[in-house]
Structure formats: C-alpha cells, structure tokens
N, CA, C and O atoms as a DFTB+ gen file, in Angstrom:
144 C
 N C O
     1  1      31.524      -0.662      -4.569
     2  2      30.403      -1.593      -4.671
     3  2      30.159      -1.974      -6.131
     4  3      29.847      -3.115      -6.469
     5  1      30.343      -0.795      -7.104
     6  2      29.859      -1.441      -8.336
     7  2      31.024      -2.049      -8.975
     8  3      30.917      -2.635     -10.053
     9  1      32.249      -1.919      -8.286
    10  2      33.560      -2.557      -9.026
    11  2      33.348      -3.732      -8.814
    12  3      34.163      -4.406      -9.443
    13  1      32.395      -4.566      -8.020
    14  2      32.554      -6.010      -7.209
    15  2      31.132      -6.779      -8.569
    16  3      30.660      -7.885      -8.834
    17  1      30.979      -5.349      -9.050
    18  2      29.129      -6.059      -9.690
    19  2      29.381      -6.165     -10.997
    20  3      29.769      -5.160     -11.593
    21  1      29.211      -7.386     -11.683
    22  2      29.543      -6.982     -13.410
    23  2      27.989      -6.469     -14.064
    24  3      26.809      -6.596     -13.736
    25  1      28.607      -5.949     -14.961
    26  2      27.175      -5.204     -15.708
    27  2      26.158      -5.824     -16.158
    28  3      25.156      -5.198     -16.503
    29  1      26.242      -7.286     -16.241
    30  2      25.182      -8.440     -16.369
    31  2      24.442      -8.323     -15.007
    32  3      23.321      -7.818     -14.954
    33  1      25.040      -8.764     -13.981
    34  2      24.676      -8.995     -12.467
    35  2      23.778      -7.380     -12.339
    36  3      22.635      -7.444     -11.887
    37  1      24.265      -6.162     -12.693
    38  2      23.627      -4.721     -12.616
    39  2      22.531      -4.851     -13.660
    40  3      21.481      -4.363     -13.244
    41  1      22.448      -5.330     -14.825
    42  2      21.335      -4.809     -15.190
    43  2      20.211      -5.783     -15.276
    44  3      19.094      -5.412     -15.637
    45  1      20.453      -6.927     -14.979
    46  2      19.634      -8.172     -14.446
    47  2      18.643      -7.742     -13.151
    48  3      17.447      -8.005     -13.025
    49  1      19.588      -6.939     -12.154
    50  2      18.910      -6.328     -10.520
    51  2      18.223      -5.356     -11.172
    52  3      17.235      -5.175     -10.460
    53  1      18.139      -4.440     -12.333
    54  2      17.385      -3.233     -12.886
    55  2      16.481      -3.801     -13.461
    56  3      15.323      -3.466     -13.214
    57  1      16.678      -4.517     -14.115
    58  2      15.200      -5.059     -14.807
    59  2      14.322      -5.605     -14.076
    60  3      13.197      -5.115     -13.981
    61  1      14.739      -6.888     -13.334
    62  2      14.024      -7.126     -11.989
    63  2      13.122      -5.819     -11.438
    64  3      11.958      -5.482     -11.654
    65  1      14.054      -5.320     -10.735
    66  2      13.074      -4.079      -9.887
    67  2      12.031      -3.581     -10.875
    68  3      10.822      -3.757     -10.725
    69  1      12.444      -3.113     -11.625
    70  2      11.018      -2.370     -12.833
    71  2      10.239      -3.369     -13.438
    72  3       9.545      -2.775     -14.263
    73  1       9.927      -4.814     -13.476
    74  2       9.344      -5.609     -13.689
    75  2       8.570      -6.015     -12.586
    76  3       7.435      -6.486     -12.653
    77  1       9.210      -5.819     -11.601
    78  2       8.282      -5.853     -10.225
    79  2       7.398      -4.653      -9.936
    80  3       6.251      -4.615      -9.490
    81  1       8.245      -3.661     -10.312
    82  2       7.391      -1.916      -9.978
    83  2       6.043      -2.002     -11.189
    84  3       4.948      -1.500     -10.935
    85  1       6.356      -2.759     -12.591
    86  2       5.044      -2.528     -13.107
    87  2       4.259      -4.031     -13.219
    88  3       3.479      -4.196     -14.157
    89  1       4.521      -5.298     -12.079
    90  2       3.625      -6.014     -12.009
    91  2       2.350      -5.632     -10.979
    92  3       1.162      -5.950     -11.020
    93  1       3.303      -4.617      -9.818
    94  2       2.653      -3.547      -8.707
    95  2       1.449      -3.138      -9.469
    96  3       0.302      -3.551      -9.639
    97  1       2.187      -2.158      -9.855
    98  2       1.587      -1.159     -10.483
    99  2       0.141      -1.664     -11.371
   100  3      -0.837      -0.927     -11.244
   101  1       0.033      -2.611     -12.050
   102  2      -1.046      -3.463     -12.634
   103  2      -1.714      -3.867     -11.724
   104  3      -2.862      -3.443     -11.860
   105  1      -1.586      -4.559     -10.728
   106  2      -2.015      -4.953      -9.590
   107  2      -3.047      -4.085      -8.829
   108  3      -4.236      -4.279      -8.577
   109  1      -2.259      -3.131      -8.564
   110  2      -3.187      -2.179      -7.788
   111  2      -3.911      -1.255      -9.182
   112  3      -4.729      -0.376      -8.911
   113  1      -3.614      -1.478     -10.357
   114  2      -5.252      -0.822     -11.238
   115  2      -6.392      -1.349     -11.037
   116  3      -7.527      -0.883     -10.945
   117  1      -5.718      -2.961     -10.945
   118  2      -7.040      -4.355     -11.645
   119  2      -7.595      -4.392      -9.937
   120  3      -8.755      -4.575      -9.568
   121  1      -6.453      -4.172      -9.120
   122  2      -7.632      -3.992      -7.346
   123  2      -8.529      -2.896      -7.077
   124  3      -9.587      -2.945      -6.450
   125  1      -7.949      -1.842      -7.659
   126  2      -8.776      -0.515      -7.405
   127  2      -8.508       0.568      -8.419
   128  3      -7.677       1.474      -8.359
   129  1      -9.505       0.249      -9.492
   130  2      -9.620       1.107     -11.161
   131  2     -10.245       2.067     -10.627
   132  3      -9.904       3.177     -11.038
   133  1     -11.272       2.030      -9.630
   134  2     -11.481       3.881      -9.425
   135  2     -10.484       4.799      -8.560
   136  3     -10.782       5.991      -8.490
   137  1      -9.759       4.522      -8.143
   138  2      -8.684       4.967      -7.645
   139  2      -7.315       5.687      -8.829
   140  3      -6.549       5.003      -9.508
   141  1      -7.349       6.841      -8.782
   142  2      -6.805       7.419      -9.702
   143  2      -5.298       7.405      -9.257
   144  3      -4.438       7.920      -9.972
C-alpha cells in the first residue's frame, strides 16, 4: 500500500487528519469550555 503512495500524497493525508483532529478539538472547547 505505501509502495503505490508517494511521500507527498502520505504526508499531505497526515497533515490533513491532524488539522482536522485540532479544528475538532477547538470546536468542542469553544462548544463546551466547562467540559474538561
């Protein structure tokens, strides 16, 4: 699978995901800040 993926195409899909995990992540502070 990763022989088919060049390392542009791989770390383009990594950044993505963790740019999404901390737009989440902001999201649910600014919805619910008392929520620890």
């Amino acid at each position: 699978m990763y022989g088919f993926w060049p390392p542009d195409v791989f770390t383009y899909i990594l950044v993505k995901i963790i740019v999404l995990a901390l737009v989440i992540l902001m999201w649910w502070m600014l919805r619910a800040p008392t929520v620890v």
